[in-house]
MIVOLO-194462 format. One record per residue (C-alpha): residue number from 1; residue in three letters; x, y, z. Coordinates in nm, 2 decimals. Layout:
BEGIN
+------+--------+--------+--------+--------+
| gupa | tidren |      u |      v |      w |
+------+--------+--------+--------+--------+
|  NUM |    Ala |      X |      Y |      Z |
...
+------+--------+--------+--------+--------+
//
This chain:
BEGIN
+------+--------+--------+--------+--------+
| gupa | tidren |      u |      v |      w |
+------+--------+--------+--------+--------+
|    1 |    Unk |   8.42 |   9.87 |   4.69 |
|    2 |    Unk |   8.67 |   9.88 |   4.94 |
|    3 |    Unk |   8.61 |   9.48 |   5.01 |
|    4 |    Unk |   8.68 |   9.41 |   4.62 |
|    5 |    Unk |   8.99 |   9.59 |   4.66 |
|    6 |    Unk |   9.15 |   9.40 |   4.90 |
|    7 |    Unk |   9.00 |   9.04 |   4.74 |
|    8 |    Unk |   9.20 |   9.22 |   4.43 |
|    9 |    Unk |   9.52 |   9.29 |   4.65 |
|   10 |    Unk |   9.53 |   8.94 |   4.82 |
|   11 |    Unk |   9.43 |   8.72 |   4.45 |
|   12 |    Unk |   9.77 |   8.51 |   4.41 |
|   13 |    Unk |   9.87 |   8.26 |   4.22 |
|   14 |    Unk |   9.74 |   7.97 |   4.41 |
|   15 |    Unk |   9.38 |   8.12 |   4.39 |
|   16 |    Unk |   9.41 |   8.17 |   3.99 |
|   17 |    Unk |   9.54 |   7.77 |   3.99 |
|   18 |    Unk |   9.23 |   7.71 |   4.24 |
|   19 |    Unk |   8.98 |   7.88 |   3.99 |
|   20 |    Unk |   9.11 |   7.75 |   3.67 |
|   21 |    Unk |   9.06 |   7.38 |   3.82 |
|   22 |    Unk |   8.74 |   7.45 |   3.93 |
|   23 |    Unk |   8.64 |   7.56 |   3.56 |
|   24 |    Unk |   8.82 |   7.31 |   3.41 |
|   25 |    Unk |   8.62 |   7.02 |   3.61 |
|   26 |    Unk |   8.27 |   7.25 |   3.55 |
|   27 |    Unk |   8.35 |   7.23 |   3.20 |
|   28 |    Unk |   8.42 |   6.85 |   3.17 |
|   29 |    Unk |   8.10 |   6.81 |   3.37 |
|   30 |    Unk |   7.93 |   7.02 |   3.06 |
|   31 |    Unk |   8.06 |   6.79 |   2.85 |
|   32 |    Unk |   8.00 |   6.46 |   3.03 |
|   33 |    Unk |   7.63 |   6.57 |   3.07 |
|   34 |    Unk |   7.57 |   6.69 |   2.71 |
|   35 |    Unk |   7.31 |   6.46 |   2.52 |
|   36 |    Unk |   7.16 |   6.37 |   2.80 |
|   37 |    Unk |   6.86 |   6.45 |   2.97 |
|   38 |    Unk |   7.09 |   6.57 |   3.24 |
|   39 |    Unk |   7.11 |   6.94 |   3.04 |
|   40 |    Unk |   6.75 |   7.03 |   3.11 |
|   41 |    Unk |   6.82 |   6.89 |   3.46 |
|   42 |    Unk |   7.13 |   7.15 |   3.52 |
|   43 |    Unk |   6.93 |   7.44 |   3.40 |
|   44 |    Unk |   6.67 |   7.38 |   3.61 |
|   45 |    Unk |   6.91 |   7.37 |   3.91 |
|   46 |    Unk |   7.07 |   7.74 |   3.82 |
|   47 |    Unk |   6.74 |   7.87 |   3.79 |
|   48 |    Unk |   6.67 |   7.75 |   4.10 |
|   49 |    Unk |   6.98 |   7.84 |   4.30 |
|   50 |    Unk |   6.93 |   8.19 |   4.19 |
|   51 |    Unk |   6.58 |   8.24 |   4.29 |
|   52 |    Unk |   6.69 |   8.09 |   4.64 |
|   53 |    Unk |   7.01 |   8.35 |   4.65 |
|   54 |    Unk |   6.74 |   8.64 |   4.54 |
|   55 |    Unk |   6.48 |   8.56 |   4.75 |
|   56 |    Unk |   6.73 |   8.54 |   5.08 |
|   57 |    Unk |   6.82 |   8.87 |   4.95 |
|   58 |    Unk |   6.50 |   9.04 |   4.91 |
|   59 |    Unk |   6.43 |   8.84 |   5.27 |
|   60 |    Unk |   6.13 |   8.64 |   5.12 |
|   61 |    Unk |   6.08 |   8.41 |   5.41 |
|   62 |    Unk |   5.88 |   8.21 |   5.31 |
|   63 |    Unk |   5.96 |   8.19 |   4.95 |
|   64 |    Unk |   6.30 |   8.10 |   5.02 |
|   65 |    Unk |   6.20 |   7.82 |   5.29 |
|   66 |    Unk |   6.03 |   7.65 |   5.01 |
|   67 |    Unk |   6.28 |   7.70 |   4.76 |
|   68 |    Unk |   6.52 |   7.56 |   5.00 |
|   69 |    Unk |   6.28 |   7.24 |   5.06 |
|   70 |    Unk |   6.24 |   7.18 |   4.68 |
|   71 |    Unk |   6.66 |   7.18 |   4.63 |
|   72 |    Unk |   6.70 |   6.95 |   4.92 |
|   73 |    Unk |   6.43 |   6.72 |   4.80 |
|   74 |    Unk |   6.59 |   6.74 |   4.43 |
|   75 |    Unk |   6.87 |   6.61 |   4.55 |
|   76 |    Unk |   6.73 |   6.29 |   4.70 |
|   77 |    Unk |   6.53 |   6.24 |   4.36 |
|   78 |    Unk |   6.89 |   6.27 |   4.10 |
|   79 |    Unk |   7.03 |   5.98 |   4.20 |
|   80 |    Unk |   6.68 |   5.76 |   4.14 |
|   81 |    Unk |   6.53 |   5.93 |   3.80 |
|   82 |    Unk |   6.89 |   6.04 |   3.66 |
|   83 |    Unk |   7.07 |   5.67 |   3.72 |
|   84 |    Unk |   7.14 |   5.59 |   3.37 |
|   85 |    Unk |   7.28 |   5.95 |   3.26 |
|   86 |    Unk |   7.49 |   5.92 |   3.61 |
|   87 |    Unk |   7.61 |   5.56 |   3.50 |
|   88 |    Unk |   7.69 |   5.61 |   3.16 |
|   89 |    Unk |   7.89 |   5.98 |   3.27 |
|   90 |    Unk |   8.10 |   5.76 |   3.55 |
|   91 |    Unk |   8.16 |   5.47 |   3.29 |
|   92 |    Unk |   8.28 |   5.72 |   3.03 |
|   93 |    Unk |   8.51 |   5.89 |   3.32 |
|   94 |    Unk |   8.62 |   5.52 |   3.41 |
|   95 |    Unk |   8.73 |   5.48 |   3.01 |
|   96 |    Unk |   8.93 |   5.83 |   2.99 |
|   97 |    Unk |   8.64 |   6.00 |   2.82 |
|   98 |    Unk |   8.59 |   6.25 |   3.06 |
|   99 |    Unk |   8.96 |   6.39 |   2.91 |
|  100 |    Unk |   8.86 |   6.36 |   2.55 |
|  101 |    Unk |   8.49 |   6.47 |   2.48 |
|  102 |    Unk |   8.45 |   6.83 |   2.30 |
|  103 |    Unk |   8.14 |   7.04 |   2.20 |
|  104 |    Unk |   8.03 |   6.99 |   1.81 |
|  105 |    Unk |   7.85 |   7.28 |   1.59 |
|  106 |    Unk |   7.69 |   7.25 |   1.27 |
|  107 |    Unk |   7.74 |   7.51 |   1.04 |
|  108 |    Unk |   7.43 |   7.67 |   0.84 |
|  109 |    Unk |   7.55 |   7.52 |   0.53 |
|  110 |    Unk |   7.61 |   7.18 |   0.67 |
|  111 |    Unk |   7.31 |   7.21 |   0.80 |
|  112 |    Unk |   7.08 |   7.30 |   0.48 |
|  113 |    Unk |   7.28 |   7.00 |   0.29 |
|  114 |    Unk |   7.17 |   6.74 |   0.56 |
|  115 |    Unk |   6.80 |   6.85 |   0.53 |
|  116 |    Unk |   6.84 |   6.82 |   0.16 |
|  117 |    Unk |   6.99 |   6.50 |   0.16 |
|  118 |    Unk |   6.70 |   6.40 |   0.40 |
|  119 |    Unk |   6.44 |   6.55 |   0.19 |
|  120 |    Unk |   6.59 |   6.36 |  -0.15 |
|  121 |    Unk |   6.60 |   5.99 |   0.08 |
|  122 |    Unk |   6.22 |   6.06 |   0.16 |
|  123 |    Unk |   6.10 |   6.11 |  -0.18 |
|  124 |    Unk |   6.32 |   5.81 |  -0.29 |
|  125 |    Unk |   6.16 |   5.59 |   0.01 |
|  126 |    Unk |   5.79 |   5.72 |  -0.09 |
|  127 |    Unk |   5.80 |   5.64 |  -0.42 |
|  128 |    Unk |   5.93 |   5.28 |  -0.32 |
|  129 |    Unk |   5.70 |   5.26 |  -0.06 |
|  130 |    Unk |   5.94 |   5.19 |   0.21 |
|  131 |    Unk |   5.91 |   5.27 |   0.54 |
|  132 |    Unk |   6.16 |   5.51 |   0.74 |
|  133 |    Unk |   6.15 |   5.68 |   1.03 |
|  134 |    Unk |   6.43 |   5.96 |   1.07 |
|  135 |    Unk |   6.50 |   6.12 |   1.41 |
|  136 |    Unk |   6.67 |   6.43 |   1.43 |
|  137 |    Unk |   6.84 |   6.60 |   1.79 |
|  138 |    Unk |   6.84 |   6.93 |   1.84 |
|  139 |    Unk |   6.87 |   7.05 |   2.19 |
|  140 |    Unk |   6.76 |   6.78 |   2.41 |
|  141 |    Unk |   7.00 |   6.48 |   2.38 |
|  142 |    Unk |   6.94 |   6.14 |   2.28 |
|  143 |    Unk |   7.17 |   5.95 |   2.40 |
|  144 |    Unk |   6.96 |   5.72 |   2.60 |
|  145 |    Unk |   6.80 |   5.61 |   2.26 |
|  146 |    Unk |   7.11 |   5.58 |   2.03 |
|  147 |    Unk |   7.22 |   5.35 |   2.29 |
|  148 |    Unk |   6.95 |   5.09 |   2.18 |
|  149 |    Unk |   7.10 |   5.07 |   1.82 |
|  150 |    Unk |   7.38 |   5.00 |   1.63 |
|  151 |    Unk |   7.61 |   5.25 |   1.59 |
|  152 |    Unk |   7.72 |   5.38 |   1.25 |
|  153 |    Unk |   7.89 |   5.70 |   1.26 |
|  154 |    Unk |   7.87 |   5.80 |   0.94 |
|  155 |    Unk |   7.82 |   6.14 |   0.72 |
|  156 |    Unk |   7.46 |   6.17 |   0.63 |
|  157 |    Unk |   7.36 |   6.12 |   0.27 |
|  158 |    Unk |   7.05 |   6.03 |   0.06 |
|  159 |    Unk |   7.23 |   5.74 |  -0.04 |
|  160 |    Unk |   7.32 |   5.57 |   0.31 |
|  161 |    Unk |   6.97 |   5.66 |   0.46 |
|  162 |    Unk |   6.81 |   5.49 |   0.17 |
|  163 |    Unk |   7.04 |   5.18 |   0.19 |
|  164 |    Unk |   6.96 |   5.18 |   0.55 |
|  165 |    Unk |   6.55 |   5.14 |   0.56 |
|  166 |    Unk |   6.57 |   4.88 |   0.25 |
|  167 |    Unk |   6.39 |   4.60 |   0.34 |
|  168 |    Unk |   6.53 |   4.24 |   0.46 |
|  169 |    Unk |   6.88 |   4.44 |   0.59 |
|  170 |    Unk |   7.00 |   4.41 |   0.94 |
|  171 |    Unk |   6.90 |   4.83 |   1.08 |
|  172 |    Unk |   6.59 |   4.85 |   0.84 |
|  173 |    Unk |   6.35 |   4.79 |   1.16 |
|  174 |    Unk |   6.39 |   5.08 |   1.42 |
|  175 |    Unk |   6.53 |   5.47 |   1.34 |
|  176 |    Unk |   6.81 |   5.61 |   1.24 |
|  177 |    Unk |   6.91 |   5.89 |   1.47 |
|  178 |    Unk |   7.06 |   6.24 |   1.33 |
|  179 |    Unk |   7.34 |   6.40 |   1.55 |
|  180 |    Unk |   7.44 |   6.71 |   1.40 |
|  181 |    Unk |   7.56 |   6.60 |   1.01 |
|  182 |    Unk |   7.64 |   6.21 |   1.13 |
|  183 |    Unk |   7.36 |   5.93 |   1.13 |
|  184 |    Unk |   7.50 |   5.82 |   1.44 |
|  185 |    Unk |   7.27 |   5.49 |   1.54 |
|  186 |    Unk |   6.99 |   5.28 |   1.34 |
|  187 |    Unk |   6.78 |   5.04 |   1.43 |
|  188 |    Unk |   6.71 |   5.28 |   1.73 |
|  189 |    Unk |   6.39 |   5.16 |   1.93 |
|  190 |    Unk |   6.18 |   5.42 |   2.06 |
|  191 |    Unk |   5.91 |   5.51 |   2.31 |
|  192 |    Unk |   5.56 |   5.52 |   2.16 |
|  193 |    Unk |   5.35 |   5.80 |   2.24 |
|  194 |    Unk |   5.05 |   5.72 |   2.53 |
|  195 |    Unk |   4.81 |   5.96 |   2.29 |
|  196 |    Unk |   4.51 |   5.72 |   2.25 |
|  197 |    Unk |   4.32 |   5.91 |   2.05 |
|  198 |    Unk |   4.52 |   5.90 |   1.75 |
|  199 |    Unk |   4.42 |   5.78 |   1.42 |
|  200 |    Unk |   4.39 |   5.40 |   1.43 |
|  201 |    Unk |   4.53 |   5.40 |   1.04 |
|  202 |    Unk |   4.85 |   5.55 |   1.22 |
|  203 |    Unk |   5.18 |   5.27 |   1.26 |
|  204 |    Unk |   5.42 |   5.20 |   1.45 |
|  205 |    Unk |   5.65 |   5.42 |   1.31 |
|  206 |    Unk |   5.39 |   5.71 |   1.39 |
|  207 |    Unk |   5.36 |   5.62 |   1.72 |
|  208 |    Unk |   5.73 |   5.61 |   1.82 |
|  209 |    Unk |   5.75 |   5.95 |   1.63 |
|  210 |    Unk |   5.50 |   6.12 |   1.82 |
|  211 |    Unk |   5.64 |   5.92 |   2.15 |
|  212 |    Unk |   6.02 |   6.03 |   2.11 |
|  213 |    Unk |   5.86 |   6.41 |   2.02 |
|  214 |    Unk |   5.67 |   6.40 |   2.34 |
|  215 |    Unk |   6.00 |   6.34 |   2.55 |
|  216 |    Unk |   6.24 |   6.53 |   2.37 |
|  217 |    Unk |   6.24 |   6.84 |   2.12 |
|  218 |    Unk |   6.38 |   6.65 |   1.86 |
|  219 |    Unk |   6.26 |   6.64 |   1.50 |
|  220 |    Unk |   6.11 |   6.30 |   1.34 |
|  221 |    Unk |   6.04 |   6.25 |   0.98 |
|  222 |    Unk |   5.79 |   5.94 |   0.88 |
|  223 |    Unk |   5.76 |   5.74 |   0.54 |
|  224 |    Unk |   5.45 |   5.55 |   0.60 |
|  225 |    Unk |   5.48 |   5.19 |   0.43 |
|  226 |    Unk |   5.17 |   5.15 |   0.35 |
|  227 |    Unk |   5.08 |   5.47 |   0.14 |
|  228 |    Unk |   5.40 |   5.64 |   0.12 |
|  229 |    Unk |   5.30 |   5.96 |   0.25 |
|  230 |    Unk |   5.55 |   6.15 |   0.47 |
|  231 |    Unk |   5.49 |   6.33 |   0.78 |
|  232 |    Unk |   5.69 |   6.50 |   1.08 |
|  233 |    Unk |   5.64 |   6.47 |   1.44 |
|  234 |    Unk |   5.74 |   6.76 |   1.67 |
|  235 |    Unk |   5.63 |   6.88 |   2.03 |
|  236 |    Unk |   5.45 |   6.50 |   1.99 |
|  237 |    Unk |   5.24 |   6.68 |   1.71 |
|  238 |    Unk |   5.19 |   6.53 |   1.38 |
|  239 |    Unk |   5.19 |   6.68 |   1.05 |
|  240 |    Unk |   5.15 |   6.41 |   0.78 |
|  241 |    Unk |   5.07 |   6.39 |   0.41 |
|  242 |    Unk |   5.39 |   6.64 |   0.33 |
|  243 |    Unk |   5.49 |   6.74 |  -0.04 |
|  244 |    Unk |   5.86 |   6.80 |  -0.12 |
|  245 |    Unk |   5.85 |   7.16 |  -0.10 |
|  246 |    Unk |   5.63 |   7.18 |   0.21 |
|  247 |    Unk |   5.91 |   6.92 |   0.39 |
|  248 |    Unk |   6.23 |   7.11 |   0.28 |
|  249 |    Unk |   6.08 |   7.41 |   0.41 |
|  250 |    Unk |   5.92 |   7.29 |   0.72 |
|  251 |    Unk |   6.29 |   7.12 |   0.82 |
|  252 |    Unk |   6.43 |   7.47 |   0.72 |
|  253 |    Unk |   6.20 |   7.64 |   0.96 |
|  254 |    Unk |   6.28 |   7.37 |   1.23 |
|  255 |    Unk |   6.67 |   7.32 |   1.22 |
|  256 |    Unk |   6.80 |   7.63 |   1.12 |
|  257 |    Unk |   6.80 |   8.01 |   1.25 |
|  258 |    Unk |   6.58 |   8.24 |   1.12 |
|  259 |    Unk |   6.84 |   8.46 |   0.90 |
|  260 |    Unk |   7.03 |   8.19 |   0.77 |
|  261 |    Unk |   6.65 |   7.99 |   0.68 |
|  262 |    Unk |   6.50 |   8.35 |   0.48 |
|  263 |    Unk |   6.82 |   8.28 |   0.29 |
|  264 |    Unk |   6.78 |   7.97 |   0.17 |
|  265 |    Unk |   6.37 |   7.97 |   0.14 |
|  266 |    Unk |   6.45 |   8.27 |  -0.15 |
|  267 |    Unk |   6.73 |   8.08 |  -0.28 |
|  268 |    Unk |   6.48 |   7.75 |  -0.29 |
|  269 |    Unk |   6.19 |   8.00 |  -0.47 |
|  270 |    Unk |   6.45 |   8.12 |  -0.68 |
|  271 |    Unk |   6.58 |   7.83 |  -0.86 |
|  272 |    Unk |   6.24 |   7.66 |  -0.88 |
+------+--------+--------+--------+--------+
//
């Protein structure tokens, strides 16, 4: 107690100044790092650092030498399997954006409008016949595959997803990719899954479904060409031959938080 006080007595101004920067530059680096696979990374380092701090103080010898081997070998290993997230945060630094970036939300109700715009552009497209494959990011960034598309920044409707997968147009071959309520990239290409002992009836699209779900915890929605059937690929698991209904409410289940998703499923029984 008596060692907090006098930390209290000698705080001044130039240590408030020192620890404002100090947030300030953690926060950037929050920002910098967010949609990458950098996030996961930086949680996995805390978790880390505090086990070594709690084992030192619980005097776990050995648990704490080997803790203390595993950080100094992590840090060899950023630089080599995180270059791309480390290149892209220094170019964005380089172009001012490490002074401009800011955290986005999506509200519930913005939310349950995108997965109803998504859900109306899938029964459009599987009626047609038209292939699609929609990726959606939810915690796990996805920056590293928006980056192979074309950038389109635009609000999502069932209108502009539709336009998007017609066949013979420049972004129809690849995904779209869902940030929040903005289709921000199509033509996206994908890693396909390693799974070989998947259905051989199963596409491409499929495949890159079940291979970006396997990487990431994002959400994919499939409209197979050939039959029209759609299916969703999470946790690099596939559930295919979906009806309306059974999509709305598995992308309800997936994208929103339980309260706000009891809501709307009563709201959804109710009208029908």
């Amino acid at each position: 107690m008596d060692g907090w006080l006098i930390a209290i007595e000698r705080f001044n101004l130039l240590n408030a100044i020192d620890i404002i920067i100090v947030a300030y530059l953690l926060y950037r680096l929050l920002l910098l790092i967010r949609g990458t696979r950098a996030v996961q990374l930086l949680q996995g380092i805390i978790f880390i650092l505090m086990a070594t701090a709690l084992s030192s103080l619980l005097h776990l010898t050995t648990v704490n030498w080997l803790l203390n081997k595993i950080l100094t070998l992590g840090f060899f290993a950023i630089p080599i399997v995180f270059q791309p997230e480390l290149r892209r945060a220094l170019e964005q630094v380089g172009r001012g954006g490490f002074f401009s970036l800011s955290f986005r939300s999506t509200a519930p109700e913005e939310t349950q409008q995108l997965i109803a715009e998504i859900v109306k552009s899938t029964q459009v497209l599987s009626k047609a016949k038209i292939g699609a494959l929609i990726v959606i990011e939810r915690e796990t960034g996805l920056t590293e595959y928006i980056e192979t598309g074309t950038l389109v920044e635009g609000l999502v409707s069932s209108q502009l997803l539709i336009n998007t997968f017609i066949p013979n147009t420049p972004l129809h071959d690849g995904a779209v990719v869902v940030r929040g309520r903005r289709l921000v990239s199509a033509g996206c290409f994908l890693p396909l899954t390693e799974n070989r002992n998947l259905d051989k009836e199963l596409g491409t699209r499929h495949r890159a479904a079940l291979g970006v779900t396997e990487q990431s915890d994002a959400v994919a929605v499939v409209v197979s060409e050939e039959t029209g059937k759609i299916s969703i690929a999470v946790d690099g698991v596939l559930t295919r031959d979906l009806s309306e209904n059974a999509l709305f409410e598995l992308l309800t289940t997936l994208l929103t938080p339980r309260r706000t998703r009891r809501l709307h499923l009563l709201g959804r029984k109710a009208e029908s």
